[in-house]
C-alpha positions as CSV (number, residue, x, y, z in Angstrom):
1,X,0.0,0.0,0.0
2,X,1.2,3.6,-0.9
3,X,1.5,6.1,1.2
4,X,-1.0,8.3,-0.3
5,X,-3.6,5.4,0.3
6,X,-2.3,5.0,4.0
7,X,-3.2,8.4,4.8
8,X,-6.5,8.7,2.5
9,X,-9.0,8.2,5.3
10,X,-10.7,4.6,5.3
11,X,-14.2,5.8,4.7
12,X,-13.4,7.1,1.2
13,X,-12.9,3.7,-0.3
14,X,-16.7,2.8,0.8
15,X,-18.3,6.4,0.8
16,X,-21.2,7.2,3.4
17,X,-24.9,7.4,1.8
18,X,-25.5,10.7,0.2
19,X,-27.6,13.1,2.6
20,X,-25.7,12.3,6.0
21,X,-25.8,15.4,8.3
22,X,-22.0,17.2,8.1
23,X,-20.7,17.0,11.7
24,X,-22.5,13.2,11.2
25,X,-20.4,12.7,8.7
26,X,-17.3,13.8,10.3
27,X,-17.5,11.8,13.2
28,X,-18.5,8.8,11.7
29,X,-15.0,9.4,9.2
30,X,-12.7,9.5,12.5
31,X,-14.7,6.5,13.7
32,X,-13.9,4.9,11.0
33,X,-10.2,5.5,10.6
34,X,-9.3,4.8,14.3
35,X,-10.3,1.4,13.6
36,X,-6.3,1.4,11.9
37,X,-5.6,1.5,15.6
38,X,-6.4,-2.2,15.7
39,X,-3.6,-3.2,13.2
40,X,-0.3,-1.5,14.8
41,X,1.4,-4.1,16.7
42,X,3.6,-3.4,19.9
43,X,5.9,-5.2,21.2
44,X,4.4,-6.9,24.6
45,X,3.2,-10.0,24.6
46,X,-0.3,-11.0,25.2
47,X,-1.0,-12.6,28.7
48,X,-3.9,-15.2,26.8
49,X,-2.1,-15.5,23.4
50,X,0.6,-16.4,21.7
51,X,0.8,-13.0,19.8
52,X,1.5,-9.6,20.3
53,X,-1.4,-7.2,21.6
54,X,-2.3,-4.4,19.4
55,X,-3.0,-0.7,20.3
56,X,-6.3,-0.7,20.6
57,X,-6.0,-3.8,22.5
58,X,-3.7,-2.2,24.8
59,X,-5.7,0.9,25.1
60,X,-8.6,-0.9,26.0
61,X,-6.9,-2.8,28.6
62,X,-5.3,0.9,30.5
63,X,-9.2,1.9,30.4
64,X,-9.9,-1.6,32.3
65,X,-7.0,-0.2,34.7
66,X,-7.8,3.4,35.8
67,X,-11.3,1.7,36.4
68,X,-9.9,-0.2,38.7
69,X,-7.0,0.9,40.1
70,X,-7.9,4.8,40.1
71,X,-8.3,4.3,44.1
72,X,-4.7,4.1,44.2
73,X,-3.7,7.6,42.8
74,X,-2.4,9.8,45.0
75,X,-4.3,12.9,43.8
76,X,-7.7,12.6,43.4
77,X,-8.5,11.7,39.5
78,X,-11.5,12.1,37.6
79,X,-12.0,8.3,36.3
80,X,-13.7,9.3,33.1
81,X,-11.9,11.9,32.0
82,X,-8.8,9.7,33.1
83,X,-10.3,7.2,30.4
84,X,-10.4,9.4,27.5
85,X,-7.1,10.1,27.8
86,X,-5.7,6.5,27.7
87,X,-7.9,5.9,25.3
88,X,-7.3,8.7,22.8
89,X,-3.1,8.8,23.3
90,X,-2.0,6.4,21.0
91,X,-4.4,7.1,18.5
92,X,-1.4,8.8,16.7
93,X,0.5,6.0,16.2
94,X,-2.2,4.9,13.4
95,X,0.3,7.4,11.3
96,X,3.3,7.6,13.5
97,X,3.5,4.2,14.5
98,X,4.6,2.2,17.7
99,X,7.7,3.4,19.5
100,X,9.1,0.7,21.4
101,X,9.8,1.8,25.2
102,X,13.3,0.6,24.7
103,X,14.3,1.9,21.4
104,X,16.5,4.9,21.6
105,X,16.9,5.4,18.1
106,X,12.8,6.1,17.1
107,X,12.7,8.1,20.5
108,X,14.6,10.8,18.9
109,X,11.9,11.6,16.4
110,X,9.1,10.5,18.4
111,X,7.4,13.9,19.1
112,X,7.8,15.3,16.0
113,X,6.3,12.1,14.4
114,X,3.2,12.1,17.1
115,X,2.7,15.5,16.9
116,X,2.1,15.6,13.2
117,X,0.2,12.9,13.1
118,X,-1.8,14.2,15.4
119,X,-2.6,17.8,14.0
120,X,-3.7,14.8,10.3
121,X,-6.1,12.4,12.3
122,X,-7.8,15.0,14.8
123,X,-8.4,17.5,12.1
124,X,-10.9,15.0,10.9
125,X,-13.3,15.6,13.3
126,X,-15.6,18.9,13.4
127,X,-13.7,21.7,14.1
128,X,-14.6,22.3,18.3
129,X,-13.7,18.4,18.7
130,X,-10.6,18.9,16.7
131,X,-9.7,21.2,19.5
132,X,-11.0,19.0,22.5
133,X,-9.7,15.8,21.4
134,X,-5.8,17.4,20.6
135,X,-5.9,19.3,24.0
136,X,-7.1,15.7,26.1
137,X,-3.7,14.7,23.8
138,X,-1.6,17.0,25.0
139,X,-2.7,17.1,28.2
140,X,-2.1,13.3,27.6
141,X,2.0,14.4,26.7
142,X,2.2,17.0,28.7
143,X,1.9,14.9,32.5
144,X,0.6,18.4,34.1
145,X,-2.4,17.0,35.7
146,X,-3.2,14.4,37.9
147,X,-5.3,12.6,35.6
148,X,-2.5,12.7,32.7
149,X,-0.1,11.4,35.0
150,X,-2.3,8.3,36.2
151,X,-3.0,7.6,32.6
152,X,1.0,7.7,32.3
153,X,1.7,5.7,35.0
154,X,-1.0,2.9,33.3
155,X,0.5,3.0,30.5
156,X,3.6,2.0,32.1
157,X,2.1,-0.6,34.3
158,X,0.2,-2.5,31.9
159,X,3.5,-3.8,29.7
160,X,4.8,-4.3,33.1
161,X,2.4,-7.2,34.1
162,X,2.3,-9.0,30.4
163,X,5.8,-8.7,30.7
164,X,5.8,-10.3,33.8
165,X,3.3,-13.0,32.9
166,X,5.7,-13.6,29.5
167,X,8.3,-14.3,32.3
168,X,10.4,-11.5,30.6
169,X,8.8,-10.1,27.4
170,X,10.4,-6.9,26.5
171,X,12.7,-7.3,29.8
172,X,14.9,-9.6,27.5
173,X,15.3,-7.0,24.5
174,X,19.0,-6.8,23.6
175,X,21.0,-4.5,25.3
176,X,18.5,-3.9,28.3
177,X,19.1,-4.2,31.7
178,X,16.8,-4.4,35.0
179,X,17.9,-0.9,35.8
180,X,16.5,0.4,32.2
181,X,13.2,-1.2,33.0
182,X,13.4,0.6,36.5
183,X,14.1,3.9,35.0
184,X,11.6,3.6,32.1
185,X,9.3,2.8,34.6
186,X,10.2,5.2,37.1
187,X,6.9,7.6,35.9
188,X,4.8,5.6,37.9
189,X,5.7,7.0,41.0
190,X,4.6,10.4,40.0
191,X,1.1,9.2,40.4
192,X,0.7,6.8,42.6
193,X,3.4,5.4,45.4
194,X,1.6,2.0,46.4
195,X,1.6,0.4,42.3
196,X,5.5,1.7,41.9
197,X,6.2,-0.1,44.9
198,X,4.5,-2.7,43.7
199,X,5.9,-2.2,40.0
200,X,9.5,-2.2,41.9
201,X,8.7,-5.6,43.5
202,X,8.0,-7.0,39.8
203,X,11.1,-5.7,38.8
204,X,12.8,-6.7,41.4
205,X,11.9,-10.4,41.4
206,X,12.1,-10.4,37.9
207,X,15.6,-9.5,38.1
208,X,16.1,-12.5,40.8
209,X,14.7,-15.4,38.6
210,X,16.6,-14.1,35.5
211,X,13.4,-12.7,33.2
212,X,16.0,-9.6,32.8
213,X,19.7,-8.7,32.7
214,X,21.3,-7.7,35.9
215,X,21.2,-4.3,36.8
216,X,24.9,-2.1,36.6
């Protein structure tokens, strides 16, 4: 597939009926294209499968964790909007792709690349959710509120424990040590100090039965 047909939005290949209401129409577009979320791979293993999990896969599963675990923030959070962020940040990587946590190399582009693709996929909405949708992104980037930095720390605990139930995962990509998965994961503790103690004891023991290099 080109590049030009990559980027021409998905509904264009089977066009809505004629007549739709505009905004409609708009929304039902961005609908449609997030559902390229469901084909980017990452890089963690699935807990129930034999395969990678895919973005929206993985975003699905950090709305499943502030549900649940949003008792454990140290700030209070608002759960819902908490939700909408995990669930909108990695919507860019339907044109920017998936950045590995431990790849150096594709880090050094990674804003630029998610920021542009962000300004192309939200400007497919109507024009006041354009604005909405790329501010709950920043907000997302940004880590300023206590809700963006819960969803952070989610998305940092969540490769964490399919990592752990791969008995390694990631842990084991070349090059990285214990102490790299302690400082990658270090973020937690901006938002909660009872899940990075507990994200420390994973490491830790993880470390101990040899699932990742030892630390320096």
């Amino acid at each position: 597939m080109s590049d030009d047909e990559r980027r021409r939005p998905l509904a264009d290949t089977t066009p809505f009926p004629d007549g739709l209401d505009e905004r409609l129409h708009a929304q039902l577009t961005f609908l449609v294209e997030v559902d390229r979320l469901k084909t980017v791979l990452r890089q963690s293993p699935l807990a129930a499968a034999d395969r990678r999990e895919n973005d929206a896969e993985h975003s699905w599963h950090l709305a499943m964790m502030v549900t649940v675990l949003a008792e454990h923030a140290d700030e209070p959070i608002d759960v819902g909007h908490t939700v909408q962020l995990v669930l909108l940040h990695d919507l860019v990587e339907i044109h920017a792709g998936d950045t590995p946590l431990y790849d150096s190399v594709g880090a050094l582009d990674q804003e630029a690349r998610e920021a542009a693709a962000a300004d192309e996929l939200f400007a497919l909405l109507p024009a006041d959710q354009t604005r909405l949708l790329r501010a709950h992104w920043d907000e997302f980037e940004a880590r300023r509120t206590p809700e963006a930095r819960f969803a952070k720390a989610m998305d940092r605990l969540q490769p964490l424990l399919l990592n752990w139930m791969a008995r390694g995962g990631t842990w084991r990509t070349p090059g990285v040590t214990a102490d790299d998965v302690r400082a990658r994961k270090s973020v937690i503790a901006d938002a909660s100090t009872p899940l990075w103690a507990a994200a420390r004891r994973f490491i830790d023991e993880g470390e101990a039965r040899g699932w990742s290099r030892p630390g320096g």
